[in-house]
N, C-alpha and C positions, 0 to 999 in steps of 0.2 A: 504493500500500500504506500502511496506518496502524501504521507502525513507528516506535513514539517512540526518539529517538536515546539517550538518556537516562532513568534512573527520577525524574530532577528535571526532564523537560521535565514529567510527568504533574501536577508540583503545583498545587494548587487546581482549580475545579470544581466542587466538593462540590454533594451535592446536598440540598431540602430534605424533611424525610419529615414527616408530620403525625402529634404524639405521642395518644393515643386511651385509652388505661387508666387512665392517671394524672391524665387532664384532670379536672375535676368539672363536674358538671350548669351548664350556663349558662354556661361560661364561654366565652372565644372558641376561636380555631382559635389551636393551639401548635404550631408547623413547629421543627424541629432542625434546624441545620443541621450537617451529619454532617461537622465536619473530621478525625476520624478516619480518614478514607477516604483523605486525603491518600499519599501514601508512604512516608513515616518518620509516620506514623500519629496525627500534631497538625498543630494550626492552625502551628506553628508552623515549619513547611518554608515557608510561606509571605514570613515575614521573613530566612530565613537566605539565600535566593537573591539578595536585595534588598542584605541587608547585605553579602556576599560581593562581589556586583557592585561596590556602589559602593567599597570597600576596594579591590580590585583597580584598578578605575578612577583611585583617588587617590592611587596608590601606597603604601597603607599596610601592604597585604598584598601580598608580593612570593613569586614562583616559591621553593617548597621551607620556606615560611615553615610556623607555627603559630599556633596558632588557641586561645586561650584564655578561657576563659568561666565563669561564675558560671552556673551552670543547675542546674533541677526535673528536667532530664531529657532533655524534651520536645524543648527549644534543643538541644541537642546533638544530636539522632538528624538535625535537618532540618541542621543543619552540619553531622555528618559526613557525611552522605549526598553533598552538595555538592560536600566540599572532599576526599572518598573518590576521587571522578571530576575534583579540579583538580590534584589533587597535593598538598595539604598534610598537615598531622599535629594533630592536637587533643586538648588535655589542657581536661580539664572538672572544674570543681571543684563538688561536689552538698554542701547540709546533708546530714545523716544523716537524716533523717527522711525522703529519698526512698527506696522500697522497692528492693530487692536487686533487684527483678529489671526494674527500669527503670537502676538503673547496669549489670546485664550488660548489657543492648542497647547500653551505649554501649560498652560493652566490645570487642561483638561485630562492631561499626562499624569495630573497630580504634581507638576514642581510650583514654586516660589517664585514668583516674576519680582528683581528692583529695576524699576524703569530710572535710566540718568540722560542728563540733556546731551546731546548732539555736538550743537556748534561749542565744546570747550577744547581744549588742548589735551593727548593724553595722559600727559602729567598733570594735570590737572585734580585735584581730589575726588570733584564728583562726576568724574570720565569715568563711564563703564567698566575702563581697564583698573583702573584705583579704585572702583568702591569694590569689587570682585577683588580685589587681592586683601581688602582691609576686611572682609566677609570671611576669607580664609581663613585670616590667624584668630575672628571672633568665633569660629562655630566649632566645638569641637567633634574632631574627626573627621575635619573637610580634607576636600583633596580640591587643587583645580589641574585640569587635563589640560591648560594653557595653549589651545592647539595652534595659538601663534607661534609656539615654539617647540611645540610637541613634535619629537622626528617619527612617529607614527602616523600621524598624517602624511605626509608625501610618502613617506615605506607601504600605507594601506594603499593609494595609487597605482604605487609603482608593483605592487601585487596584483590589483584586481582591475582597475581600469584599465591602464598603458594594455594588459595582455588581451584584456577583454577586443578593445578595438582594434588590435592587429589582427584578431583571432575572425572579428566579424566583417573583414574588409579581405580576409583571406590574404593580410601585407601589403596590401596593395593604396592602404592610405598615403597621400602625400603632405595632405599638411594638416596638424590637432589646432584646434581655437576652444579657448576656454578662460572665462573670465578670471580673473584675480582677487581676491580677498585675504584668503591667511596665506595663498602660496602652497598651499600643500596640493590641490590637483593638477595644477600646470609640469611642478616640481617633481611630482611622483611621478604621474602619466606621461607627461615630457621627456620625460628622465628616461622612461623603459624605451617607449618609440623613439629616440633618437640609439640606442645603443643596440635594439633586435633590427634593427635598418640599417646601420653602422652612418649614423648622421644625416642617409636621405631625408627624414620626415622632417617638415618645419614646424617648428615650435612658434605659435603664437598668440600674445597673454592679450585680452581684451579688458579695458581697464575704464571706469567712469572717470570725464575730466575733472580735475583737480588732485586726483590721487596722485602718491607719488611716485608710482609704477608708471607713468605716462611722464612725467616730468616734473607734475603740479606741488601743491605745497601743504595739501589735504584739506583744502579749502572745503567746506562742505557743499555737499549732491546730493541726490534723494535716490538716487539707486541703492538698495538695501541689499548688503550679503558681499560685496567687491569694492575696492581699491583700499587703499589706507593712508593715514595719514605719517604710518612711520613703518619701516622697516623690519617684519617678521622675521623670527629668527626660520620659522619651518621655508622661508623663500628662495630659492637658490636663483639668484641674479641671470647666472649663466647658463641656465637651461632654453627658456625663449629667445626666441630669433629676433624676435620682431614686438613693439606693445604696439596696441592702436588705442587711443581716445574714444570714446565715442560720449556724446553727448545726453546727458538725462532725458532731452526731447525726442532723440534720434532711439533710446534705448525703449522709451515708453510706447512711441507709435510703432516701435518692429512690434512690441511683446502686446500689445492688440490687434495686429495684424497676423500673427500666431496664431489667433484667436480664432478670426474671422474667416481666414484664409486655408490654415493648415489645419486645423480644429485640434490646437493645442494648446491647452493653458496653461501659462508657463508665467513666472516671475519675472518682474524685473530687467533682474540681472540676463536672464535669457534673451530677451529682444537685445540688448547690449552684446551680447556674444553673439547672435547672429549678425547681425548689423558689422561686424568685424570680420564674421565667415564670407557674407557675402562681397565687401572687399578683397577677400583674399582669394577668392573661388574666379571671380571677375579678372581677377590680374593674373591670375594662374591659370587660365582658361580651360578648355573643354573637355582637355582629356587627364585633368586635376581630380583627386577623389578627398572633400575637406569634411573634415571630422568636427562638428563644435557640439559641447558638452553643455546640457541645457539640465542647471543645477536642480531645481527646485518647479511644483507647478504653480498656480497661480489662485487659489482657493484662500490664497492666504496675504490678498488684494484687491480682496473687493472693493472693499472701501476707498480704495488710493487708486490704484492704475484702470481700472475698470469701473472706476465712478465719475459719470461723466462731470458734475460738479467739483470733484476734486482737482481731477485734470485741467478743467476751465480757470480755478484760480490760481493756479499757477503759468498758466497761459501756456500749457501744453498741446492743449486741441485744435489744429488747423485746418482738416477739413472736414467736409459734409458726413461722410461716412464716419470720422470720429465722433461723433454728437455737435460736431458747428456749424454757425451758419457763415450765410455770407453776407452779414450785416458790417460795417467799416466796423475796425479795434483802434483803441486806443493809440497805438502805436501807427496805425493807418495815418491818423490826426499830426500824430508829430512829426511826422516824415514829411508830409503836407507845408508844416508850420512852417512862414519864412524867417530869413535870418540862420545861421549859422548853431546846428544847437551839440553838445558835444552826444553821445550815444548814450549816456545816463546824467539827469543832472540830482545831483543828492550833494547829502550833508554826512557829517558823521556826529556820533555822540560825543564825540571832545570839544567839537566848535562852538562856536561861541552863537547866542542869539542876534546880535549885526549881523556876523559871521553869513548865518543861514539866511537872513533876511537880505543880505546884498548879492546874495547866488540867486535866489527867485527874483527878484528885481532886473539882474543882469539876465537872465535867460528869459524874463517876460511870460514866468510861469507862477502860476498862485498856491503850488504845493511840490512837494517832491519826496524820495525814499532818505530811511536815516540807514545808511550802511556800517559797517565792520571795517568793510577790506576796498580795496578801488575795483574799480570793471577791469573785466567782467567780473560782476557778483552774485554770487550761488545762492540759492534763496534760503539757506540757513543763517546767511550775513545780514539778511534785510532786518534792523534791528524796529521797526516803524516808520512813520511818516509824520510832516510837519506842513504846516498851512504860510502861507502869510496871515492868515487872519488870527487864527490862533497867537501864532508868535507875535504880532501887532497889541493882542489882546495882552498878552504875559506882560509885554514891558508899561503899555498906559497903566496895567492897573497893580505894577510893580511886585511883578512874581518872576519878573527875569529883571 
């Protein structure tokens, strides 16, 4: 009988499917590899059995202990899942920017969600990374499986995906695309397909702009689960060939067009690695066969990427088919506007109230964004907005 003893004996397998809609004329053959399929529904059940093992193995994770982790999400449903059926307990600590309804899953696992803000620095005390390690030495019997530095992660890759895909391409893959985040799938799977090919296959990492895998400074983006803002230790620099950037607007409308198109609902981060496959499949043309690893499905974005409301205010929806119309935008108006205007005109929070009030004077405009950082600015930066009239008001009635 094929009675698996477990829902963690089922993890990986996955299978590959050839994407067909969204490919464009000429280019090669684009296979997904669907780790959504997995059981806790990411690539990532695939590291938590690895890191578990060896923890248990090295006594650092001991009978009745806890399990604490910095995670998108994804890390956590493949560890709870695990340590649901080992007996442990798991508190997970998410930025806020992962959607609501990917912390109830971990909820629903039975772990502990601490949500921490976003746009802070990692050093930072209440960055994700610092309150998960100050949780650590608070709870007794914690472990955290740190998989930014965990070398089981890319070792669990480099066992089961790199072989899986050479396995189901029959060798004959030329190039892997797969996003970036902790580093461990590029690293692992990268790692096996460049050395079972003796360096044929190209390696390369798809990365949200700002990160610092693309160049950026980890400014923040709303692609949840890929880039970083610093340097993972599980990252091996030298396994990809190539990073590509690709933009939060460019990453949201592939991964609804997934949707629409290929009848795959996929995260995120997924539209973003394709969006990178299919540069690379275009430039690599017809008789190319491109592998991109599509982490996680999309169940767990309702709310954000598949809400058309959500998408609207952050001004990601362009066309009719995404829920837009074709009524002029705001930005239609300023383009329009005569006179010289620069591409954003804003203020910051250190300037002064003249300050702000001779920028809207000078640009002939009656409100503007309060930013972080200069343009382009990531919409974690936008700290508010300011009037002239307001600010007019602050100073007559002597509150500025």
């Amino acid at each position: 009988m094929r009675i698996a003893q477990h829902i963690s004996d089922l993890i990986g397998g996955t299978p590959l499917v050839r994407l067909n809609s969204v490919v464009p004329d000429g280019a090669g053959i684009v296979a997904a590899k669907v780790e959504y399929l997995n059981p806790g529904g990411s690539s990532k059940d695939r590291i938590a059995v690895k890191m578990i093992d060896a923890a248990e193995a090295s006594g650092q994770l001991r009978p009745g202990g806890t399990i604490v982790e910095p995670t998108s999400g994804n890390t956590g449903v493949g560890l709870a899942l695990v340590a649901q059926h080992r007996g442990y307990k798991c508190v997970f600590v998410c930025p806020d920017k992962v959607s609501e309804d990917k912390r109830n899953v971990l909820i629903a696992y039975g772990a502990e969600v601490v949500v921490c803000p976003t746009a802070v620095p990692p050093e930072h005390p209440d960055s994700y990374y610092s309150v998960s390690d100050r949780l650590v030495t608070e709870i007794d019997g914690a472990w955290k499986p740190d998989q930014y530095a965990n070398p089981e992660g890319p070792a669990s890759h480099y066992a089961t995906t790199g072989p899986e895909i050479w396995a189901d391409t029959d060798g004959k893959v030329t190039h892997f695309v797969a996003g970036i985040g902790t580093g461990g799938t590029i690293t692992g799977a990268g790692r096996y397909l460049k050395e079972v090919s003796g360096g044929a296959v190209r390696i390369i990492g798809a990365d949200p702009e700002g990160s610092v895998y693309s160049g950026g400074t980890g400014r923040p983006y709303l692609v949840e689960g890929v880039g970083e803002d610093f340097w993972p230790q599980a990252y091996d620099a030298g396994v990809p060939d190539e990073i590509i950037a690709v933009s939060d607007s460019d990453s949201f409308d592939m991964t609804r067009r997934l949707a629409r198109e290929e009848a795959m609902l996929v995260g995120g981060s997924c539209g973003m690695a394709v969006v990178a496959a299919l540069k690379v499949a275009e430039q690599a043309g017809p008789d190319s066969i491109v592998v991109v690893l599509l982490p996680d499905g999309g169940r767990g974005y309702m709310s954000k990427i598949f809400n058309d409301a959500w998408m609207s205010s952050y001004g990601f929806l362009r066309s009719r088919l995404d829920g837009s119309t074709d009524q002029s935008r705001v930005g239609d108006v300023l383009r329009r506007k005569s006179g010289e205007l620069p591409d954003l005109v804003h203020t910051h929070p250190s300037e002064t109230v003249r300050d702000a009030i001779g920028i809207l004077r000078e640009y002939g405009v009656s409100q503007m964004p309060v930013v972080g950082a200069e343009p382009p600015v990531m919409a974690g930066e936008v700290a508010g907005s300011v009037s002239e009239r307001e600010l007019l008001s602050a100073v007559f009635e002597g509150r500025a």
